[in-house]
N, CA, C and O atoms as a MOPAC input file, in Angstrom:
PM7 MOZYME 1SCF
protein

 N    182.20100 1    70.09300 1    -8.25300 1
 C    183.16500 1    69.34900 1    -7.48500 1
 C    184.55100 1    69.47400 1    -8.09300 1
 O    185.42000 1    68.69300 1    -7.70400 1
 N    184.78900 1    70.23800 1    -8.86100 1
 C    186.13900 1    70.56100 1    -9.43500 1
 C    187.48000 1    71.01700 1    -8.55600 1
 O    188.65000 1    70.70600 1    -8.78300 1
 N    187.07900 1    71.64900 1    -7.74100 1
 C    188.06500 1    71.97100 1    -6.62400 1
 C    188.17700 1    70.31500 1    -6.08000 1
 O    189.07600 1    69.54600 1    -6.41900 1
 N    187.09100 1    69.99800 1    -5.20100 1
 C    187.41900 1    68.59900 1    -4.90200 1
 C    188.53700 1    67.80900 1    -5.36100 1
 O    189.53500 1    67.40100 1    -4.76700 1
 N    187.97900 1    67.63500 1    -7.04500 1
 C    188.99300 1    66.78600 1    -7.80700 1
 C    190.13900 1    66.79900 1    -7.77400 1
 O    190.68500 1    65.82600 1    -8.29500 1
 N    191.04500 1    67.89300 1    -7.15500 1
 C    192.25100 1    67.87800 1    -7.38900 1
 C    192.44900 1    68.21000 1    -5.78000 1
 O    193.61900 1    68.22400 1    -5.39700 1
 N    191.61400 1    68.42700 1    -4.98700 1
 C    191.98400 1    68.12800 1    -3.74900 1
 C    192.29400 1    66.22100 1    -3.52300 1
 O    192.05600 1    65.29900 1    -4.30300 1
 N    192.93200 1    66.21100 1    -2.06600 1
 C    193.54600 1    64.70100 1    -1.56000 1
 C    191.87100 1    64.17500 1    -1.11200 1
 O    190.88000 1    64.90300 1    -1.06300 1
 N    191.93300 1    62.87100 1    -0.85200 1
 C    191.00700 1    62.18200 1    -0.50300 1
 C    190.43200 1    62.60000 1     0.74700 1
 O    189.20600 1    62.50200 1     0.79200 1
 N    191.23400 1    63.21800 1     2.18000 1
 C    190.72000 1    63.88600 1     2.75600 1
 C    189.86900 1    65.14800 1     2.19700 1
 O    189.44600 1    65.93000 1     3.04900 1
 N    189.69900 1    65.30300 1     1.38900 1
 C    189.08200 1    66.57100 1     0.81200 1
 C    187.74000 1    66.24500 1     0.72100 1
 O    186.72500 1    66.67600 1     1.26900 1
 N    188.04900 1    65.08600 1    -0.37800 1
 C    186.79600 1    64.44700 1    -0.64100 1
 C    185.95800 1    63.75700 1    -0.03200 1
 O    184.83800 1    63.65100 1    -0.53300 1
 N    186.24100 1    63.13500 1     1.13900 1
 C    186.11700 1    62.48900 1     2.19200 1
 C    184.65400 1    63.39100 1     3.16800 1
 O    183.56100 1    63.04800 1     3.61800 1
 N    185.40400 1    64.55800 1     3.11400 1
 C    184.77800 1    65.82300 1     4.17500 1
 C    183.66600 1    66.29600 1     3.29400 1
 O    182.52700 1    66.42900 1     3.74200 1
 N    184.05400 1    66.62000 1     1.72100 1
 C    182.53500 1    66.60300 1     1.04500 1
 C    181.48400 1    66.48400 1     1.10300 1
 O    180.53500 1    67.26600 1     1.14900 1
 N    181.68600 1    64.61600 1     1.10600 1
 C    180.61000 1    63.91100 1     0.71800 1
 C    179.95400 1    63.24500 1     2.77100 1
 O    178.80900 1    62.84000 1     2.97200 1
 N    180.88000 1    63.32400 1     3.72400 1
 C    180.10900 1    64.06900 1     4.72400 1
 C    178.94000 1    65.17300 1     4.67400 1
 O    177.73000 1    65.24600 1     4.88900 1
 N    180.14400 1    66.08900 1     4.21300 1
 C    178.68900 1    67.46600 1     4.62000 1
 C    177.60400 1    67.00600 1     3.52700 1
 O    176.51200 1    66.92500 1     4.09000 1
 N    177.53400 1    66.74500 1     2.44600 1
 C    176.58200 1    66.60600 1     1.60300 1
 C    175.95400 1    65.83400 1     1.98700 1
 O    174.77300 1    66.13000 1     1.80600 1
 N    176.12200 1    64.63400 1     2.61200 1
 C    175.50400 1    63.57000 1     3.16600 1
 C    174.68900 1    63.70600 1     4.31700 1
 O    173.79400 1    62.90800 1     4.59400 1
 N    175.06300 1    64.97600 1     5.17900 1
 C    174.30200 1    65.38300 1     6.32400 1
 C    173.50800 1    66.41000 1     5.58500 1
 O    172.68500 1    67.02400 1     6.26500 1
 N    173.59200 1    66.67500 1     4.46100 1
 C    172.65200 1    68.16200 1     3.90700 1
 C    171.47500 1    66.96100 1     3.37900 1
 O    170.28100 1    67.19100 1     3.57300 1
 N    171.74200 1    66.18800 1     2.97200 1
 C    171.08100 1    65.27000 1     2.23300 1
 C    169.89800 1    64.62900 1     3.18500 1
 O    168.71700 1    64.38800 1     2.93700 1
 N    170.85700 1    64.41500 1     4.62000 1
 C    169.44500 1    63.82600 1     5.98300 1
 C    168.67000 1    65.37000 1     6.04700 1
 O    167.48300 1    65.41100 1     5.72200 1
 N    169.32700 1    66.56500 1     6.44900 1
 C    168.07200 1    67.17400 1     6.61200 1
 C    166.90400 1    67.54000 1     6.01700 1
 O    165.74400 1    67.68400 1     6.40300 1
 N    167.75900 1    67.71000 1     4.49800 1
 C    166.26000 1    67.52800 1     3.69300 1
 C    165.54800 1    66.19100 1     4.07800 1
 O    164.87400 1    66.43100 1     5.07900 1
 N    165.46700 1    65.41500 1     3.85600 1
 C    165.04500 1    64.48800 1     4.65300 1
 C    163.98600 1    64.66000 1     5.39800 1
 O    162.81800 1    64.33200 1     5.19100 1
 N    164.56200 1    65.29100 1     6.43200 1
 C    163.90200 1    65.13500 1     7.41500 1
 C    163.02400 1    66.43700 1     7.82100 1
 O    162.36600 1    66.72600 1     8.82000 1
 N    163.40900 1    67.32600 1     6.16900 1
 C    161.72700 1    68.38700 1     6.49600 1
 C    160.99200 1    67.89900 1     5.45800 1
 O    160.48200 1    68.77600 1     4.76200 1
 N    160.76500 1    66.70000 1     5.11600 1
 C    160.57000 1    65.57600 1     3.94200 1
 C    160.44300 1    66.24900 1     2.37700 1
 O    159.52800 1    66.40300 1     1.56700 1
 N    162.14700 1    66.60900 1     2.44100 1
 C    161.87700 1    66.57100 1     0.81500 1
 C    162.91500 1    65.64600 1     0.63000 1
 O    164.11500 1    65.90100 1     0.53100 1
 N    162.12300 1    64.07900 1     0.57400 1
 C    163.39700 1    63.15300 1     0.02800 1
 C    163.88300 1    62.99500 1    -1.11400 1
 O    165.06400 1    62.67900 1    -1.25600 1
 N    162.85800 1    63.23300 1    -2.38100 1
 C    163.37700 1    63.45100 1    -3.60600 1
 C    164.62200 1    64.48200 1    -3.89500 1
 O    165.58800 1    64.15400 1    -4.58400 1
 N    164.50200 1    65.54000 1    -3.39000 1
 C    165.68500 1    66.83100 1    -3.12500 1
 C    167.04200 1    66.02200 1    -2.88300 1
 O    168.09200 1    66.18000 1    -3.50500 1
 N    166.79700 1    65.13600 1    -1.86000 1
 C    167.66200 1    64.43200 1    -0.90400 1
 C    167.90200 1    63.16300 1    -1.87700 1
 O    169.10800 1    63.11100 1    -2.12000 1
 N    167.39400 1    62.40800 1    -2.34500 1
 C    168.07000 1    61.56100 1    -3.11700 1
 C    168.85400 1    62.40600 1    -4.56000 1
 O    169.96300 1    62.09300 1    -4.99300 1
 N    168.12700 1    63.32100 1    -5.03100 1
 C    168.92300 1    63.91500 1    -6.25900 1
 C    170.13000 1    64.38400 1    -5.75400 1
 O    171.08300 1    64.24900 1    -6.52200 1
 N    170.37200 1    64.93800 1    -4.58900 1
 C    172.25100 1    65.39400 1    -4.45700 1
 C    172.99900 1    63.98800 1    -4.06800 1
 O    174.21000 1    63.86900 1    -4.25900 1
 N    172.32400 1    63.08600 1    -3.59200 1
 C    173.08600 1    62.16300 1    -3.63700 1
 C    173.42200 1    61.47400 1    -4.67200 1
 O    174.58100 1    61.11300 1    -4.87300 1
 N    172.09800 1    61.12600 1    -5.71400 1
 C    172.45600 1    60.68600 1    -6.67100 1
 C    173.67900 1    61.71100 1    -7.51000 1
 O    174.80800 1    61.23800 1    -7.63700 1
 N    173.40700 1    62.97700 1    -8.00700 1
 C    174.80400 1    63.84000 1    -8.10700 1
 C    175.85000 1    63.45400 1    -8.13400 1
 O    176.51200 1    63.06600 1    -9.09600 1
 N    176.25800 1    63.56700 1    -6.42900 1
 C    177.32200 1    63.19300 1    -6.24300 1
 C    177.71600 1    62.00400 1    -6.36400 1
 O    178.82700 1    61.93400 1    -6.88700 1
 N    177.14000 1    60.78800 1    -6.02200 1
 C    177.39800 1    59.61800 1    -6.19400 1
 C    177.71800 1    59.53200 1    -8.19800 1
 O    178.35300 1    58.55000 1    -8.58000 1
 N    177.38100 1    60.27400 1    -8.97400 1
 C    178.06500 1    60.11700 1   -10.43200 1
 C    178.89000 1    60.86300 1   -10.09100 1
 O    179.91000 1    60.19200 1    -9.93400 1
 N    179.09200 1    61.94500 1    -9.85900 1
 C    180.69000 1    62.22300 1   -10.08300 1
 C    181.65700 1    62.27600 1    -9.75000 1
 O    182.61900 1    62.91800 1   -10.17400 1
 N    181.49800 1    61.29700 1    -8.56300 1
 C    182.58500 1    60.40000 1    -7.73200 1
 C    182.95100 1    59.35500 1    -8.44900 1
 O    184.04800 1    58.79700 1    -8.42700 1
 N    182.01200 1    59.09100 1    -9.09400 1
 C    181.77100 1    57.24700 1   -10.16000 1
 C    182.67900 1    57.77300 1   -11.12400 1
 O    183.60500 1    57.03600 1   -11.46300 1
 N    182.57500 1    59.08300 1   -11.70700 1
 C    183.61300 1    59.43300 1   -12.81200 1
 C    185.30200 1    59.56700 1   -12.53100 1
 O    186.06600 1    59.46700 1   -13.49000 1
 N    185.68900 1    59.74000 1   -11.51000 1
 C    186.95700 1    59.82500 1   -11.02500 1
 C    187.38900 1    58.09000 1   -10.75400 1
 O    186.59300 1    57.18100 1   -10.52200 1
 N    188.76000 1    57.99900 1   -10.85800 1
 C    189.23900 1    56.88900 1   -10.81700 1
 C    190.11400 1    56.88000 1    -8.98900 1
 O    190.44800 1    57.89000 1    -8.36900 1
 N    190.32700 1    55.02300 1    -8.40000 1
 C    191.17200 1    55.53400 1    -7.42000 1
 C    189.98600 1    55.00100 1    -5.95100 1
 O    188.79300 1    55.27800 1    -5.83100 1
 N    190.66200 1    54.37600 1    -5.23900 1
 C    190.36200 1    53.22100 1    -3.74200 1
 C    189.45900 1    54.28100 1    -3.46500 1
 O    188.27100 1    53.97200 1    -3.37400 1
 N    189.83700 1    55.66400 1    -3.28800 1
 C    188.99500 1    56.17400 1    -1.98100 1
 C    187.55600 1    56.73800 1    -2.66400 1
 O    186.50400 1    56.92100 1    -2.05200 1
 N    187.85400 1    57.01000 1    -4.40400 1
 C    186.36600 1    57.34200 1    -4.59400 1
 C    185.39400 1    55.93000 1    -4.67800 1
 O    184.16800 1    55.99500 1    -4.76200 1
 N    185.91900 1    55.04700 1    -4.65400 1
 C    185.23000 1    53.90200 1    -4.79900 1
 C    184.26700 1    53.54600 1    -3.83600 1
 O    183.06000 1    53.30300 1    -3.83500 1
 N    185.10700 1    53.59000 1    -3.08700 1
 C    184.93500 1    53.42300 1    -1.22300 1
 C    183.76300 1    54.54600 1    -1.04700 1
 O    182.78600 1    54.04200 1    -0.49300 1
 N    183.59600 1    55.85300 1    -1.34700 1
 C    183.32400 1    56.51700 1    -0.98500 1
 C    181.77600 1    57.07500 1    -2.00200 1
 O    181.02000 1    58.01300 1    -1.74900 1
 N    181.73900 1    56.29500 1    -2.92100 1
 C    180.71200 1    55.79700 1    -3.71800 1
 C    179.98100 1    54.53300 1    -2.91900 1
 O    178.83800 1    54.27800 1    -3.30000 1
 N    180.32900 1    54.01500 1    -2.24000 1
 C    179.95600 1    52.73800 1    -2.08300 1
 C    179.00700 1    53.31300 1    -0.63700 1
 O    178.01300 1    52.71800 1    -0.22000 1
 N    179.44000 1    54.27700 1    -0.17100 1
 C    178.92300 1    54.91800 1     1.11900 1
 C    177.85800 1    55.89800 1     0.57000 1
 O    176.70700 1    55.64600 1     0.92800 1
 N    178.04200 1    57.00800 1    -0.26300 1
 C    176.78400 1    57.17500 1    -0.98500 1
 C    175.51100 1    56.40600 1    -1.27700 1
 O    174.35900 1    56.80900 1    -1.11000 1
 N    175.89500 1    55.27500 1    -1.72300 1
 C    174.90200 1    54.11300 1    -2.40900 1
 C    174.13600 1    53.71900 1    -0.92300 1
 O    172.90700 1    53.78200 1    -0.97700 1
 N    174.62600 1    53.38700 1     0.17600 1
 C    174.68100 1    52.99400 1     1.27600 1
 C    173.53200 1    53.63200 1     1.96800 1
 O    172.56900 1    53.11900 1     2.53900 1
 N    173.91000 1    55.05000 1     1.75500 1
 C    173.07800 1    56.56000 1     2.24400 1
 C    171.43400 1    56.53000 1     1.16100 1
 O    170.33600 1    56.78300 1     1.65700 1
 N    171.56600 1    56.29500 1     0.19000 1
 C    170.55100 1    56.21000 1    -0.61900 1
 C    169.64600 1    55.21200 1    -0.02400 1
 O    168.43100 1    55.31200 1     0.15300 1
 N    170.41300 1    54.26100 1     0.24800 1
 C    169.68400 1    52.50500 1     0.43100 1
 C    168.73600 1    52.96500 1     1.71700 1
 O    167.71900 1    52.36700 1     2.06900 1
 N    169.39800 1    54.39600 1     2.46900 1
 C    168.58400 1    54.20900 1     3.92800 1
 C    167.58200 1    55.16300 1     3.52800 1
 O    166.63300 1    55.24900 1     4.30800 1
 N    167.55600 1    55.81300 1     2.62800 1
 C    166.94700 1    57.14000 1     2.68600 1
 C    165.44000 1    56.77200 1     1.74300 1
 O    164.47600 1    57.51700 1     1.56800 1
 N    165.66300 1    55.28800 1     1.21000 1
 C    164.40400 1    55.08500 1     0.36300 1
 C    163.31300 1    54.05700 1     1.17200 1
 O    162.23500 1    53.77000 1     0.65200 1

């Protein structure tokens, strides 16, 4: 996610979308473990950056997890 990082919050924003829809389809050819590990992922290294929108946008990760268990 290094590019990310120094991209604007729209950047990051669109990320953790697509990852978040990569995350349902595993899912939904049931590999949820697959599917919780990129979320969990990403959800730390969003947690490591400072700043409203990764917060926010951690908080929607967590959110995504909560449905997926």
């Amino acid at each position: 996610m290094r590019g990310a990082r120094r991209a604007g919050p729209d950047a990051l924003d669109s990320r953790v979308r697509c990852l978040t829809r990569v995350a349902w389809s595993e899912r939904a050819l049931d590999r949820q473990d697959a599917a919780l590990a990129r979320l969990t992922a990403l959800r730390d290294e969003l947690a490591a950056q400072e700043g409203e929108t990764t917060r926010v946008l951690v908080a929607e990760v967590e959110t995504t997890m909560g449905h997926m268990r």
